[in-house]
Chimera marker file (.cmm) of the C-alpha trace (Angstrom):
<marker_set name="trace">
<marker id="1" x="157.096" y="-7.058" z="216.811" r="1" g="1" b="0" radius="0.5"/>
<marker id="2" x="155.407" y="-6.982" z="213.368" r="1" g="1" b="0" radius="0.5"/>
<marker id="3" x="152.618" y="-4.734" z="214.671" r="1" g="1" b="0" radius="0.5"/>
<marker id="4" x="154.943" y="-1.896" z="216.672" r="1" g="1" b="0" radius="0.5"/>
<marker id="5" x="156.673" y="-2.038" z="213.280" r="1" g="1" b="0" radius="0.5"/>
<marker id="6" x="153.796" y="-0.729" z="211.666" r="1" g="1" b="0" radius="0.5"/>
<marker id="7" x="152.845" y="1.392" z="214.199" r="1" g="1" b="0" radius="0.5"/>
<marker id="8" x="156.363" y="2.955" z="214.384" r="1" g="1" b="0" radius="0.5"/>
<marker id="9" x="156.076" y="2.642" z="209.729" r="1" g="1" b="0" radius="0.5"/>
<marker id="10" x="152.896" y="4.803" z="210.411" r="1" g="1" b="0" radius="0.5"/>
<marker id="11" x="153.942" y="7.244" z="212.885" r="1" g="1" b="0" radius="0.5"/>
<marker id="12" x="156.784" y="8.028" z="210.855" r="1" g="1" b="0" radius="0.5"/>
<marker id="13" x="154.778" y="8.604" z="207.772" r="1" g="1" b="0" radius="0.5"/>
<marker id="14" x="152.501" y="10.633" z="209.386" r="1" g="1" b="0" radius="0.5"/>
<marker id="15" x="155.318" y="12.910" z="210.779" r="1" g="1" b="0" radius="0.5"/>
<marker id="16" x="156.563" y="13.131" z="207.112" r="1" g="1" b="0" radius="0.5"/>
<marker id="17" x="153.109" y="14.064" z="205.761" r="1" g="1" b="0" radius="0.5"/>
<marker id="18" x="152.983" y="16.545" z="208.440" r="1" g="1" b="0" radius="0.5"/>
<marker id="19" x="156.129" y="17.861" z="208.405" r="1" g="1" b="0" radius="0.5"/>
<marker id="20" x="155.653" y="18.298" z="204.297" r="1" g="1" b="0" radius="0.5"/>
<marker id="21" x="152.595" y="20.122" z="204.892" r="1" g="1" b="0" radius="0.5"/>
<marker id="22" x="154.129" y="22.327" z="207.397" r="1" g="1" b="0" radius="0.5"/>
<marker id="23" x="157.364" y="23.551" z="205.457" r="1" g="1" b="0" radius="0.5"/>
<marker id="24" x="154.266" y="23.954" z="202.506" r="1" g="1" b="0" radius="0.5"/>
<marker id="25" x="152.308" y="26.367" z="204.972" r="1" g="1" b="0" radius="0.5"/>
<marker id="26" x="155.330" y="28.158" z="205.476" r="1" g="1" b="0" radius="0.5"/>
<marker id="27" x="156.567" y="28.937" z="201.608" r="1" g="1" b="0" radius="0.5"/>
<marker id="28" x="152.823" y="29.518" z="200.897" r="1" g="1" b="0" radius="0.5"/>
<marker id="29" x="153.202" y="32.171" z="203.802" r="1" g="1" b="0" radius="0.5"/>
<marker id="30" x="156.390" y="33.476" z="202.150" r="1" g="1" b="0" radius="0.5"/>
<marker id="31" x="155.031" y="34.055" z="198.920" r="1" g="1" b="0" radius="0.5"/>
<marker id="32" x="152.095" y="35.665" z="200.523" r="1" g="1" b="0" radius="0.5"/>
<marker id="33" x="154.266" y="38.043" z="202.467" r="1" g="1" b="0" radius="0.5"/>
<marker id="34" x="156.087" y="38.944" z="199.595" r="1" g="1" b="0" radius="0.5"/>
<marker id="35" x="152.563" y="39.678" z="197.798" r="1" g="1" b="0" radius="0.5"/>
<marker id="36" x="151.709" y="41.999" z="200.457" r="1" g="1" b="0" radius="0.5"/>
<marker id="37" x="154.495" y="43.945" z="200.392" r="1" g="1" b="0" radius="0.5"/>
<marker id="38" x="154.323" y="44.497" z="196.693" r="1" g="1" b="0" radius="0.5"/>
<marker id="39" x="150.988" y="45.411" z="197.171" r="1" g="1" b="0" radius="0.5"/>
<marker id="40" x="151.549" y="47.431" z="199.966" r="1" g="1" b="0" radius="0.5"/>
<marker id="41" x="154.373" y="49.464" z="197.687" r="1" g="1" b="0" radius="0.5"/>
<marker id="42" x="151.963" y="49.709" z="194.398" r="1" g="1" b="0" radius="0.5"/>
<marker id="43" x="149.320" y="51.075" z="196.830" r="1" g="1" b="0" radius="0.5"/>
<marker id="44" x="151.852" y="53.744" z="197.907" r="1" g="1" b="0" radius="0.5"/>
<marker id="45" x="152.910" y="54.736" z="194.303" r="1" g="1" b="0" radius="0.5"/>
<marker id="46" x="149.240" y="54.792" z="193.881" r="1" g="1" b="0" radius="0.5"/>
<marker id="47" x="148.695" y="57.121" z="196.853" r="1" g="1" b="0" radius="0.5"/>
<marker id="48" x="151.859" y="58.960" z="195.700" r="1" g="1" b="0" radius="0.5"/>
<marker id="49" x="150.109" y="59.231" z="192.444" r="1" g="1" b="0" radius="0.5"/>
<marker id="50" x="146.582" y="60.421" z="193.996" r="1" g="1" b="0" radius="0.5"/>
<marker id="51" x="147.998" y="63.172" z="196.366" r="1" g="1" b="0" radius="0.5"/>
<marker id="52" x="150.241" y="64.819" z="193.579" r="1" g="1" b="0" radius="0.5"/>
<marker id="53" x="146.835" y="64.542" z="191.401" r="1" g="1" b="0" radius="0.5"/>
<marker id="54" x="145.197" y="66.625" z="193.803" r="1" g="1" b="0" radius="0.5"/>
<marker id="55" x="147.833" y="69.530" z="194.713" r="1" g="1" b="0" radius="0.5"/>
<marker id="56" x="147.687" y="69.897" z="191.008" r="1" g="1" b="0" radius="0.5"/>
<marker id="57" x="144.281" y="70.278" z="190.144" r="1" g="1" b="0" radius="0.5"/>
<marker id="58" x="144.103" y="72.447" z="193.661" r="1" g="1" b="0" radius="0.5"/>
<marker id="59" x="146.932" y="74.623" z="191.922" r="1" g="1" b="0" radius="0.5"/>
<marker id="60" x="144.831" y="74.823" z="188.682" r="1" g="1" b="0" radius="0.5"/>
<marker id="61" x="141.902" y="75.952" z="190.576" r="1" g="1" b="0" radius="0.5"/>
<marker id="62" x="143.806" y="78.701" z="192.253" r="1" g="1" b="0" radius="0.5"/>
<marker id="63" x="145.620" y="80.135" z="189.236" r="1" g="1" b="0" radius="0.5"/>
<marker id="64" x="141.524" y="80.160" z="187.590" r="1" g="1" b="0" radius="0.5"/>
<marker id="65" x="140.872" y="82.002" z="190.449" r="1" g="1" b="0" radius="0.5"/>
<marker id="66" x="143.491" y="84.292" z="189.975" r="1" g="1" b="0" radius="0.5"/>
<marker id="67" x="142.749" y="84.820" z="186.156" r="1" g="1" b="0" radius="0.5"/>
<marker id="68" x="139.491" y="85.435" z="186.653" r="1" g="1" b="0" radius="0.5"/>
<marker id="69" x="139.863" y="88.474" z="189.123" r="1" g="1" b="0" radius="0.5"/>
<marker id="70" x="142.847" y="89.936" z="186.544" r="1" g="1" b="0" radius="0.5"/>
<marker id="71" x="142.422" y="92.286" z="183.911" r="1" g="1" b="0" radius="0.5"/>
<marker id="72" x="139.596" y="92.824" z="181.531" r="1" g="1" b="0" radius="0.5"/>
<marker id="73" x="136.885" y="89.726" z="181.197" r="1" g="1" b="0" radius="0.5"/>
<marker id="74" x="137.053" y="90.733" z="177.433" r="1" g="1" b="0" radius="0.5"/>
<marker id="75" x="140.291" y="89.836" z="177.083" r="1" g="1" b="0" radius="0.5"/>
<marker id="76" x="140.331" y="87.390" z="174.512" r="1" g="1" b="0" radius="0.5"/>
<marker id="77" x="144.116" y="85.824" z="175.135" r="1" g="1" b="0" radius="0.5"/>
<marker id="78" x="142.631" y="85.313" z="179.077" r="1" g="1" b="0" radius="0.5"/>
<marker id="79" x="139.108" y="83.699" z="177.788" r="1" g="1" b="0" radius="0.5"/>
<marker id="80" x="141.620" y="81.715" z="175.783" r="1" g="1" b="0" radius="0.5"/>
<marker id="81" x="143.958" y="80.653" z="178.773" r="1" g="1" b="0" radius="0.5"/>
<marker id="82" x="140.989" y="80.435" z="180.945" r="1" g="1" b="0" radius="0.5"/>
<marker id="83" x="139.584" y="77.498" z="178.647" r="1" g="1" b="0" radius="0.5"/>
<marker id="84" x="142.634" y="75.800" z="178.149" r="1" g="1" b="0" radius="0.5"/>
<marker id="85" x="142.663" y="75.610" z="182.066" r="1" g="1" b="0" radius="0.5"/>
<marker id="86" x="139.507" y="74.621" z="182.649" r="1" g="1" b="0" radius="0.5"/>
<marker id="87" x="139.916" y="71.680" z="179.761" r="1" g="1" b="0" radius="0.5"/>
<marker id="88" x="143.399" y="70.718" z="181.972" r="1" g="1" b="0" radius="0.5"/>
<marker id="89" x="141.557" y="70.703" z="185.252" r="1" g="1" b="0" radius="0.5"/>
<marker id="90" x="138.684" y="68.610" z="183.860" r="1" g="1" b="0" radius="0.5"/>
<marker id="91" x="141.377" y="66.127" z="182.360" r="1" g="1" b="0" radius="0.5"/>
<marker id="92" x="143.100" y="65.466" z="185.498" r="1" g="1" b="0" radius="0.5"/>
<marker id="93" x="139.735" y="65.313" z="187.551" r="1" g="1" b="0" radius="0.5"/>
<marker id="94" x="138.760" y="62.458" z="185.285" r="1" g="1" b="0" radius="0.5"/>
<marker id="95" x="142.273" y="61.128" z="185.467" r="1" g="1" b="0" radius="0.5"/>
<marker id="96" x="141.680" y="61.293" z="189.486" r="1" g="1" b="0" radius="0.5"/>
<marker id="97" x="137.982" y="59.360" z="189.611" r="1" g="1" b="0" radius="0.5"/>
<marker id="98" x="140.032" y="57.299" z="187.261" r="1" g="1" b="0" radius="0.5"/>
<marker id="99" x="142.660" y="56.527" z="189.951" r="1" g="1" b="0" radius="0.5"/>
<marker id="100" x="140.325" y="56.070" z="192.596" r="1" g="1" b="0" radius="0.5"/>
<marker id="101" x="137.899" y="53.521" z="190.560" r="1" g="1" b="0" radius="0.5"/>
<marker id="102" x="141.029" y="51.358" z="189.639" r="1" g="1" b="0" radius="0.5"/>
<marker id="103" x="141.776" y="52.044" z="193.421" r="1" g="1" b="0" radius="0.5"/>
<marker id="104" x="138.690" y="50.545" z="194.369" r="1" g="1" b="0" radius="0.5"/>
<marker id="105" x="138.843" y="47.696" z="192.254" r="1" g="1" b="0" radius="0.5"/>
<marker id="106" x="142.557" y="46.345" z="192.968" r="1" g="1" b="0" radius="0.5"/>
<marker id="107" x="141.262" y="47.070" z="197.066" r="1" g="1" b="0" radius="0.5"/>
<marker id="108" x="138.252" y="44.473" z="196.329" r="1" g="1" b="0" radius="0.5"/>
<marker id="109" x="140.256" y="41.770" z="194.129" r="1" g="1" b="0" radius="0.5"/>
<marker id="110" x="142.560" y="42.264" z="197.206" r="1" g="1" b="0" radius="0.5"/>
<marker id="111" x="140.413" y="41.066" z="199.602" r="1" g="1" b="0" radius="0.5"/>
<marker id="112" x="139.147" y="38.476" z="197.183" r="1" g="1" b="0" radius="0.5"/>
<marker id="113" x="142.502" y="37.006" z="196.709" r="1" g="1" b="0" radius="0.5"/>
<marker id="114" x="142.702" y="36.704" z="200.775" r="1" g="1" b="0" radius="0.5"/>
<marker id="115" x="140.156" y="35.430" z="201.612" r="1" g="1" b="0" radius="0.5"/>
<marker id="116" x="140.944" y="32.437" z="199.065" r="1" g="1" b="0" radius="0.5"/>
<marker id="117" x="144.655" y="32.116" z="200.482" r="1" g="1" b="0" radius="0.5"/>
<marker id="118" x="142.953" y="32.234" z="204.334" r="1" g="1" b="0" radius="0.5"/>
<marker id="119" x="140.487" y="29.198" z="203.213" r="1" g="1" b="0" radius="0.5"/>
<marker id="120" x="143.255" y="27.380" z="201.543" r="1" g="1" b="0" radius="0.5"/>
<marker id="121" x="145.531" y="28.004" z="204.362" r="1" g="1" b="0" radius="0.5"/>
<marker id="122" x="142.821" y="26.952" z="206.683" r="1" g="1" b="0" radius="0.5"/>
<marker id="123" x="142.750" y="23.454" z="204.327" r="1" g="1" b="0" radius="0.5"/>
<marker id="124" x="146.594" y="22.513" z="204.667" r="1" g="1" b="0" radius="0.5"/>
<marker id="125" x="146.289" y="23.131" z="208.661" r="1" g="1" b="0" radius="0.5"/>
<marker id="126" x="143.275" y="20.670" z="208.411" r="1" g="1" b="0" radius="0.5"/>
<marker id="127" x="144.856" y="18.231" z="206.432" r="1" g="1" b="0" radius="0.5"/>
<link id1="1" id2="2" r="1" g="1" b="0" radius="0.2"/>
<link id1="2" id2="3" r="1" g="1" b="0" radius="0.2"/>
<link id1="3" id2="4" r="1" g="1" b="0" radius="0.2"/>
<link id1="4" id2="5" r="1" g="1" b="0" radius="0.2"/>
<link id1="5" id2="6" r="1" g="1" b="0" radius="0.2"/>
<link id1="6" id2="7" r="1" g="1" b="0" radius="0.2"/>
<link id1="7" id2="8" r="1" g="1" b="0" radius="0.2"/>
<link id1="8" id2="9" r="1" g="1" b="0" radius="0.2"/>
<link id1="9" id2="10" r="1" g="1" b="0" radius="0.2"/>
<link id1="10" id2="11" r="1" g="1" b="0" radius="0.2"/>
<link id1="11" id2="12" r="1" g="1" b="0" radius="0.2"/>
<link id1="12" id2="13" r="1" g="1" b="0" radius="0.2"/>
<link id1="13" id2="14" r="1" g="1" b="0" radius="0.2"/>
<link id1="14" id2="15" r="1" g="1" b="0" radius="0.2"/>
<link id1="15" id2="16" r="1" g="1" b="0" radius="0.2"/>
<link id1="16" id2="17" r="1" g="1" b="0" radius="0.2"/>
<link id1="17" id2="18" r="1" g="1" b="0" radius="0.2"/>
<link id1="18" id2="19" r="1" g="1" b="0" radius="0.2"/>
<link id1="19" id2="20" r="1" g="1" b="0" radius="0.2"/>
<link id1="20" id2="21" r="1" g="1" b="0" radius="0.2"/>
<link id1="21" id2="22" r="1" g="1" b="0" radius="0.2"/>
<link id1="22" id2="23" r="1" g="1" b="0" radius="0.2"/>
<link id1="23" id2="24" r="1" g="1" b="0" radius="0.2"/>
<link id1="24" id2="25" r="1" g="1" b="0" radius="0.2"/>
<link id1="25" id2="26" r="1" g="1" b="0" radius="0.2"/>
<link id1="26" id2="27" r="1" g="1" b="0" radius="0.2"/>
<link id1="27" id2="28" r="1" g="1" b="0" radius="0.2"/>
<link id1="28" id2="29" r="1" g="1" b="0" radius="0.2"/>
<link id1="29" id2="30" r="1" g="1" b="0" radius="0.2"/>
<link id1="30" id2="31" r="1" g="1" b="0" radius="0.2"/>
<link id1="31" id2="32" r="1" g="1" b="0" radius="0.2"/>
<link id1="32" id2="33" r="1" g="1" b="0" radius="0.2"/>
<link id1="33" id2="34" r="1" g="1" b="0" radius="0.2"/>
<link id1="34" id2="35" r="1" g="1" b="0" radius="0.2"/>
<link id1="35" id2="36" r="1" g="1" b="0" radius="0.2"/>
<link id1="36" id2="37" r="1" g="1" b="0" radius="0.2"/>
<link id1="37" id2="38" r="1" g="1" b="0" radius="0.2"/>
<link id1="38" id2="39" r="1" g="1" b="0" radius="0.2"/>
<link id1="39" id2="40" r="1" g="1" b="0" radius="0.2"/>
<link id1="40" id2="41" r="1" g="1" b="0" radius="0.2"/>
<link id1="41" id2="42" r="1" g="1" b="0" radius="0.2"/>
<link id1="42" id2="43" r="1" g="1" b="0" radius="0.2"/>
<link id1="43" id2="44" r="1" g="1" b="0" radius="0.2"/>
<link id1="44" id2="45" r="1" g="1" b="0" radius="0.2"/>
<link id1="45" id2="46" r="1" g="1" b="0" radius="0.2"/>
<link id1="46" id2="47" r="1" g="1" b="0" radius="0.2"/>
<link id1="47" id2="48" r="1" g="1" b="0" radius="0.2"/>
<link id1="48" id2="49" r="1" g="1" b="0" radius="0.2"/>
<link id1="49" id2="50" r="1" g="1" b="0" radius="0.2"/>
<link id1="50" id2="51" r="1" g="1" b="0" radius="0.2"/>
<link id1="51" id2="52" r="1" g="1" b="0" radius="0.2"/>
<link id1="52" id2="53" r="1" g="1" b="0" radius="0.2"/>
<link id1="53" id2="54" r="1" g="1" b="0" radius="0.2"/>
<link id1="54" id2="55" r="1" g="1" b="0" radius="0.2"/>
<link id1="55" id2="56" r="1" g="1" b="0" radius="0.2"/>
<link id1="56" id2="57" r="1" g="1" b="0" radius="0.2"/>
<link id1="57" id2="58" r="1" g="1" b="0" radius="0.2"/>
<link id1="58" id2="59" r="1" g="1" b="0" radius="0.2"/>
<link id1="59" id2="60" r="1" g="1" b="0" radius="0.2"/>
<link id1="60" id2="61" r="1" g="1" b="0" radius="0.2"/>
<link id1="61" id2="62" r="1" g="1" b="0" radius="0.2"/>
<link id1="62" id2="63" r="1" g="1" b="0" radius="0.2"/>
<link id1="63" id2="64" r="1" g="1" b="0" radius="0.2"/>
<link id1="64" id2="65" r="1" g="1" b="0" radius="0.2"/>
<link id1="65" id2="66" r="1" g="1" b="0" radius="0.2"/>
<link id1="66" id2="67" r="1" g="1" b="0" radius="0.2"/>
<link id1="67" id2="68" r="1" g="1" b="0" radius="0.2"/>
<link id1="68" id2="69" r="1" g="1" b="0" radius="0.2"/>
<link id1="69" id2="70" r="1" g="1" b="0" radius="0.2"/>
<link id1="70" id2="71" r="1" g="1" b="0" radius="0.2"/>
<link id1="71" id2="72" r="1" g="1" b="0" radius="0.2"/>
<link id1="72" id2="73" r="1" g="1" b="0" radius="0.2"/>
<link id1="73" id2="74" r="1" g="1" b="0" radius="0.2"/>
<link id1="74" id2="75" r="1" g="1" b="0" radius="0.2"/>
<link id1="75" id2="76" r="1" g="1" b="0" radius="0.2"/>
<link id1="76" id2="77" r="1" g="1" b="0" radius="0.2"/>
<link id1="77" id2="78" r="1" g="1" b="0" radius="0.2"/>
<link id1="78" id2="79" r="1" g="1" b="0" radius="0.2"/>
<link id1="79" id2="80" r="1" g="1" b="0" radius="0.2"/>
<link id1="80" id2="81" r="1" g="1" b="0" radius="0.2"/>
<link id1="81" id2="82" r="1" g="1" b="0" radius="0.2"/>
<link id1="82" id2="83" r="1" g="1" b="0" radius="0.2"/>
<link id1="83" id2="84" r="1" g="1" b="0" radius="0.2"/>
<link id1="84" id2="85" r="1" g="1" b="0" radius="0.2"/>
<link id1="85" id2="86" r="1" g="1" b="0" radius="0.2"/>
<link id1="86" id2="87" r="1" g="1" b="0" radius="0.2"/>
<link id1="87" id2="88" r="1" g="1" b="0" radius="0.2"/>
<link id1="88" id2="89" r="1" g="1" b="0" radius="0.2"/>
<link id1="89" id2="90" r="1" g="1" b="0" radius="0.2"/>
<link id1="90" id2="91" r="1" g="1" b="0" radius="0.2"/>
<link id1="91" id2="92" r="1" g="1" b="0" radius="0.2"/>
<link id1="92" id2="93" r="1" g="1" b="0" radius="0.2"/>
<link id1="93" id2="94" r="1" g="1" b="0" radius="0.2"/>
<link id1="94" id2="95" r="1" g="1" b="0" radius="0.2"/>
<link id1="95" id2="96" r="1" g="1" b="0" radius="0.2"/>
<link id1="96" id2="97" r="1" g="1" b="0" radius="0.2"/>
<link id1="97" id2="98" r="1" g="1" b="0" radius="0.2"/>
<link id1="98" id2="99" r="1" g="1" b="0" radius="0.2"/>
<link id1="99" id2="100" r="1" g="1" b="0" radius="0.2"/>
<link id1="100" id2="101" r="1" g="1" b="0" radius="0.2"/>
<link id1="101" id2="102" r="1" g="1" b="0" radius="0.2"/>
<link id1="102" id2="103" r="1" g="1" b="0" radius="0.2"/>
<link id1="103" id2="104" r="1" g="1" b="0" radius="0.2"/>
<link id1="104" id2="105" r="1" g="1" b="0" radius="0.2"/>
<link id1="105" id2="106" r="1" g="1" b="0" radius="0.2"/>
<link id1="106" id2="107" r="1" g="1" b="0" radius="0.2"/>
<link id1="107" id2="108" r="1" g="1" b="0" radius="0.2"/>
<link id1="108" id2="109" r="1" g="1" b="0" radius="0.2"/>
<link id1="109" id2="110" r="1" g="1" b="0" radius="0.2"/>
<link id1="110" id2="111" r="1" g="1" b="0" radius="0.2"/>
<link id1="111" id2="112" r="1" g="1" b="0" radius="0.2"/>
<link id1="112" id2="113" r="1" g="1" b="0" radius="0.2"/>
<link id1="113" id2="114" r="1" g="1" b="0" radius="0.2"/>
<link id1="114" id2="115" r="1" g="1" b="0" radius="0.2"/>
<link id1="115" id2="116" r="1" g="1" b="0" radius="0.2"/>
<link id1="116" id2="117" r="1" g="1" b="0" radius="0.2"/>
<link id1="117" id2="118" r="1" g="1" b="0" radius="0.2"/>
<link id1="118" id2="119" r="1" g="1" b="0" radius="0.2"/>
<link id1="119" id2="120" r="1" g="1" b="0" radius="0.2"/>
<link id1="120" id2="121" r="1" g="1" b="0" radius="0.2"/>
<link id1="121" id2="122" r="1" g="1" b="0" radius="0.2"/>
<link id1="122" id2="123" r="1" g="1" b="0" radius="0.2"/>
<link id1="123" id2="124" r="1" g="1" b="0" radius="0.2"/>
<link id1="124" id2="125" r="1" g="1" b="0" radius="0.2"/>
<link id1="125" id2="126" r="1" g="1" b="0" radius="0.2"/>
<link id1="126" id2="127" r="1" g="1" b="0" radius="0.2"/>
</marker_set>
């Protein structure tokens, strides 16, 4: 009687340790859900970010255009506006490889972060 006592002691600890580990799988998969949406919304803000980047420094480019085939070359207020342009359109070009570097970086860290949640999900399933 002692010994299916024990057994029955055991089995029910073991269910216990299990069943902790489980409901700690699933809050670890909460949070991680909830990560990856926020990440999932930054990235679009980013993207948001990016594409309105782009249409302007597309519009810039244009309205160069456009100055460049008005008037008189010698005009010294167009020269002037011309510059100021081409300063703008370098600014947000920068501000763009900017972007897509920082892009880049939270894409690998990411991945990083991942693969260490997969590996320690991986451990609680093992234990």
């Amino acid at each position: 009687k002692d010994l299916r006592n024990e057994s029955l002691q055991l089995a029910s600890k073991e269910q216990k340790i299990a069943d902790a580990n489980f409901f700690k799988l699933v809050e670890q998969q909460k949070r991680e859900k909830e990560e990856d949406l926020n990440k999932i919304l930054q990235l679009e803000k980013q993207l948001d970010a990016k594409q309105k980047l782009e249409m302007e420094i597309v519009e810039l480019r244009g309205k160069l255009q456009v100055m460049k085939h008005l008037g008189d070359q010698d005009d010294a207020a167009i020269k002037k506006k011309m510059e100021e342009m081409n300063a703008e359109l370098t600014d947000k070009i920068e501000n763009l490889e900017d972007m897509e570097s920082m892009n880049q970086t939270l894409i690998v860290k990411e991945r990083q972060s991942n693969d260490e949640l997969q590996a320690a999900r991986k451990e609680l399933i093992e234990v």
